[in-house]
C-alpha positions as CSV (number, residue, x, y, z in Angstrom):
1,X,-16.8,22.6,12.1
2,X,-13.8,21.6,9.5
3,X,-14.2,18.2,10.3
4,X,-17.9,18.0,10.5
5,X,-17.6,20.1,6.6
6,X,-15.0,17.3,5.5
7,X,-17.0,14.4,6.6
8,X,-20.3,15.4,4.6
9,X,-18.5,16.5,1.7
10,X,-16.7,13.1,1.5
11,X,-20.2,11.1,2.6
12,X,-22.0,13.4,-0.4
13,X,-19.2,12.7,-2.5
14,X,-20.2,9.0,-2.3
15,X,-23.4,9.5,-2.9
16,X,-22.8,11.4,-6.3
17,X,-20.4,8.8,-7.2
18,X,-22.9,5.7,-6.6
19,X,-25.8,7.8,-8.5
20,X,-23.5,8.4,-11.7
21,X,-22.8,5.1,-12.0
22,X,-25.5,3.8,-10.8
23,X,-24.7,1.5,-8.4
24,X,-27.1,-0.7,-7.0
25,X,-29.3,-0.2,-3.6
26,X,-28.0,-4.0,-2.7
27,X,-24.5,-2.8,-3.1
28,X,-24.6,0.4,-1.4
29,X,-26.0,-1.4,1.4
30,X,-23.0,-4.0,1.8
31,X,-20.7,-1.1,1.3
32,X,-21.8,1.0,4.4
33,X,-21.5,-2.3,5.8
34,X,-18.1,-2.8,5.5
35,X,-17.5,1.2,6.2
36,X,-18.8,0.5,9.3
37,X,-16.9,-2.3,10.1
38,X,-14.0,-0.5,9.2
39,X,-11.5,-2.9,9.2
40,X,-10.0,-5.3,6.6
41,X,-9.6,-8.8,7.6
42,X,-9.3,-12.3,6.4
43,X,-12.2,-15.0,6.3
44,X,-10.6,-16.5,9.9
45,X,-9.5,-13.9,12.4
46,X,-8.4,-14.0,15.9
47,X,-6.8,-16.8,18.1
48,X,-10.0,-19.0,17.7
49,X,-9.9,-18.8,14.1
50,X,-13.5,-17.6,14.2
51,X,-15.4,-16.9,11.1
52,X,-14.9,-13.0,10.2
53,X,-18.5,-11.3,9.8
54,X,-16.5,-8.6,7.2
55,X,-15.0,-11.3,5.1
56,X,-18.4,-12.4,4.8
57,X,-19.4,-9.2,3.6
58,X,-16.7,-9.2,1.1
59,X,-17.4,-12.3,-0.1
60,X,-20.8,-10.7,-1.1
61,X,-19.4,-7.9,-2.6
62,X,-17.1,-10.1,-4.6
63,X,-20.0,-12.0,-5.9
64,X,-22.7,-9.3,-6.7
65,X,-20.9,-6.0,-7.6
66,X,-19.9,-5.7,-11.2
67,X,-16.6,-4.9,-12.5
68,X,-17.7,-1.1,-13.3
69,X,-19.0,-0.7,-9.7
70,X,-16.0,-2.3,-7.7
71,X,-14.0,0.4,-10.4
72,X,-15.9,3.1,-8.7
73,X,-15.5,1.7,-5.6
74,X,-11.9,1.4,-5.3
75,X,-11.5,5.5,-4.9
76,X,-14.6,5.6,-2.4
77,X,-13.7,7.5,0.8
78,X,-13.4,4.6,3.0
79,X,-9.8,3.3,3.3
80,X,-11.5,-0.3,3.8
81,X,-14.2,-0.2,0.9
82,X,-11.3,1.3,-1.4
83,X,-9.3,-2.1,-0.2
84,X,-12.2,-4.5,-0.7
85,X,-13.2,-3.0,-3.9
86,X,-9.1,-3.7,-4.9
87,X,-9.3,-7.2,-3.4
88,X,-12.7,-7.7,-5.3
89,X,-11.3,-6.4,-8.8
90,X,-8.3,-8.9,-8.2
91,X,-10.7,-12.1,-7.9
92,X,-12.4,-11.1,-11.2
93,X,-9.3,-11.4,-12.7
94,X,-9.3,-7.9,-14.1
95,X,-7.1,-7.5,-17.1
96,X,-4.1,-5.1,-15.0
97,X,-4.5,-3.5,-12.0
98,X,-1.3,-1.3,-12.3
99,X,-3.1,2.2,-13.2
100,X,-5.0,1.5,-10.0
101,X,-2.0,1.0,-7.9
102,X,0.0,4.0,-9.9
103,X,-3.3,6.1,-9.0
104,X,-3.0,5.4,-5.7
105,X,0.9,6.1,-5.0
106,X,0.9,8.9,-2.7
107,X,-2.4,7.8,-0.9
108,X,-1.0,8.6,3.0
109,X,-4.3,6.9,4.5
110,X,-3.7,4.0,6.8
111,X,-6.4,1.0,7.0
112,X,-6.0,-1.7,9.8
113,X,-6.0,-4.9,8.8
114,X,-6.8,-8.6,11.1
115,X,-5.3,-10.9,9.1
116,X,-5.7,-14.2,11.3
117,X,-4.7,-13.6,14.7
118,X,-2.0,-10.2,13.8
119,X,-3.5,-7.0,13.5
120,X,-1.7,-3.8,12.4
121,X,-1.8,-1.6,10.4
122,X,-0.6,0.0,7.2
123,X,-1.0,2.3,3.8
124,X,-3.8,1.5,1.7
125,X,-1.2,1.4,-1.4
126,X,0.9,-1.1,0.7
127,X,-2.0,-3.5,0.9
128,X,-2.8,-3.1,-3.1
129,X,0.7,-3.7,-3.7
130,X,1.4,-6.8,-0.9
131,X,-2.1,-8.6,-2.5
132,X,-1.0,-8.0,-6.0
133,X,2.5,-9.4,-5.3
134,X,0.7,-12.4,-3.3
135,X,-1.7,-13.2,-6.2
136,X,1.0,-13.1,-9.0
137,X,-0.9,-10.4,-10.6
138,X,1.9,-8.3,-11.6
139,X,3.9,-8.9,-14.6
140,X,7.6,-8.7,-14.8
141,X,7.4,-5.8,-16.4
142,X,4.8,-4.5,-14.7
143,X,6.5,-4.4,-11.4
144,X,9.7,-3.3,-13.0
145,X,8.0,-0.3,-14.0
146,X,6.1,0.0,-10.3
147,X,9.7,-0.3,-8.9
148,X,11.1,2.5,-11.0
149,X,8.1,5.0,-10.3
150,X,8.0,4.0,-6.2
151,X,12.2,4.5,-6.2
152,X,12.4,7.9,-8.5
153,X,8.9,9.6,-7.9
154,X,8.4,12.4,-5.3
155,X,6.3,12.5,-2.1
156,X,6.2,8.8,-2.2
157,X,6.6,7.2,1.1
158,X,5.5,3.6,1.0
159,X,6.6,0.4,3.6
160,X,7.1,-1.1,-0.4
161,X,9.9,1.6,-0.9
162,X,11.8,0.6,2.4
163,X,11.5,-2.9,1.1
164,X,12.8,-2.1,-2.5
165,X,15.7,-0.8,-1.3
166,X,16.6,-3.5,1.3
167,X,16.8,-5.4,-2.1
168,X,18.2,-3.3,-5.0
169,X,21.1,-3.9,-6.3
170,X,24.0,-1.6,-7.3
171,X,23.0,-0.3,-10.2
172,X,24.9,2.5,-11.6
173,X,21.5,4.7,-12.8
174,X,20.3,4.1,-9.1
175,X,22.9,5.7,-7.4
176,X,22.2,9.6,-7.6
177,X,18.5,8.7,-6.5
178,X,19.3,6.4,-3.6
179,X,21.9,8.8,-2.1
180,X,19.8,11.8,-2.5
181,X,17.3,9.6,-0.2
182,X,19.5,8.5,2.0
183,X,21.3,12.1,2.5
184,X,17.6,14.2,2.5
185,X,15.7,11.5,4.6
186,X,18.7,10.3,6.3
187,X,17.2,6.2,5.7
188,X,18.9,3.8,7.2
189,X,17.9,1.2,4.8
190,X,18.7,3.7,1.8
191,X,22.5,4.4,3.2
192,X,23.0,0.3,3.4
193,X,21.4,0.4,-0.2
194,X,24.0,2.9,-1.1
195,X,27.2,1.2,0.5
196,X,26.9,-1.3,-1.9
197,X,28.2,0.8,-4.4
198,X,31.5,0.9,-2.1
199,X,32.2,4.4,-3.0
200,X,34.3,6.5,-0.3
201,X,32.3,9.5,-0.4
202,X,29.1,7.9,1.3
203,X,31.8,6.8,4.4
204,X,30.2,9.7,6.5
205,X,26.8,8.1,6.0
206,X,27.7,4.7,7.1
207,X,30.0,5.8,9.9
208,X,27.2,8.2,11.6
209,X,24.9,5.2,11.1
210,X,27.5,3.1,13.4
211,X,27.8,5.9,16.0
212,X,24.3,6.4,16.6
213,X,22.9,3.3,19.2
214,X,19.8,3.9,17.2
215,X,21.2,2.7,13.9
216,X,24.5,0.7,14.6
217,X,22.3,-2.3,13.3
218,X,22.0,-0.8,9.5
219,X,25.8,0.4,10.1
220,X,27.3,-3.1,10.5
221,X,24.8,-4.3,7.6
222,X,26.4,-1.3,5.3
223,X,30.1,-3.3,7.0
224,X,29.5,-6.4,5.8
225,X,27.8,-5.8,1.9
């Protein structure tokens, strides 16, 4: 009954959304289009390279939604209209697309994605993030600023953290954050992060990483930093 409750709220939800803004009958319909689809993929998919039927959907999307509308559409329930509606807002060039991305940081919802022949899957912030990057839509300062929220904020667990700290440098502001993750969440990639700082106190870390069969990778990567 829970489920049943949180599915109608969420469809009615997106029907109150479409009426305030007033989005148009042609739009809605290539939206539950895509929801049913319900996956993101590029305009060739599989081993045959054949011509994706959802890119194609996109592509009208793209071309008749307006700005306001893919705005609206980029919170929608649907993991894959919010990513279409994100893709679509980067094509129109919109002016930043930070706030959306910020907005969207502790979004836990996973969307599967066919992109050519690979399929997996991964956070919906992950995939605003990774087309952003792609598309050189981020300014330097920009990402500086995404990197400083995704490293310090709370309850933010993002594939684009892992990645930021697999990169950082030494830095000596960094340190009290990047040990507090690697000692709370016990991450291997934040303990190889922190041995870069060559301080004796995080030996512990890098020494349990070695003797676990599990992590001895990260531990010989915290060896030789």
């Amino acid at each position: 009954k829970t489920v049943i409750l949180t599915i109608i709220l969420a469809t009615l939800s997106d029907v109150l959304r479409a009426q305030e803004i007033s989005i148009s009958k042609p739009i809605q319909e290539l939206v539950t289009q895509i929801q049913k689809y319900n996956e993101v993929t590029s305009s060739h998919i599989y081993v045959g390279g054949s011509h994706s039927e959802q890119w194609a959907n996109f592509e009208k999307l793209k071309k008749k939604a307006t700005r306001k509308e893919l705005m609206q559409l980029v919170y929608h329930s649907s993991q894959v209209v919010r990513c279409y509606a994100f893709l679509g807002l980067l094509e129109k060039k919109t002016h930043s697309l930070l706030p959306i991305i910020l907005e969207a940081l502790r979004d836990t919802s996973q969307v599967h994605v066919q992109s050519g022949c690979i399929g997996y899957s991964q956070r919906v912030t992950d995939y605003f993030i990774e087309v952003a990057q792609l598309n050189n839509r981020l300014s330097k300062k920009e990402k500086n600023k995404l990197d400083s929220i995704v490293l310090n904020g709370s309850n933010i667990s993002l594939a684009y953290r892992r990645k930021l700290l697999s990169v950082i440098q030494p830095e000596k502001k960094d340190y009290v954050r990047i040990r507090q993750i690697a000692v709370e969440e016990y991450d291997p990639v934040a303990i190889v992060a922190l041995s870069k700082f060559k301080k004796l106190t995080d030996r512990e870390l890098i020494q349990n990483l070695i003797k676990n069969p599990l992590t001895i990778y990260y531990g010989f990567r915290c060896v030789i930093s």
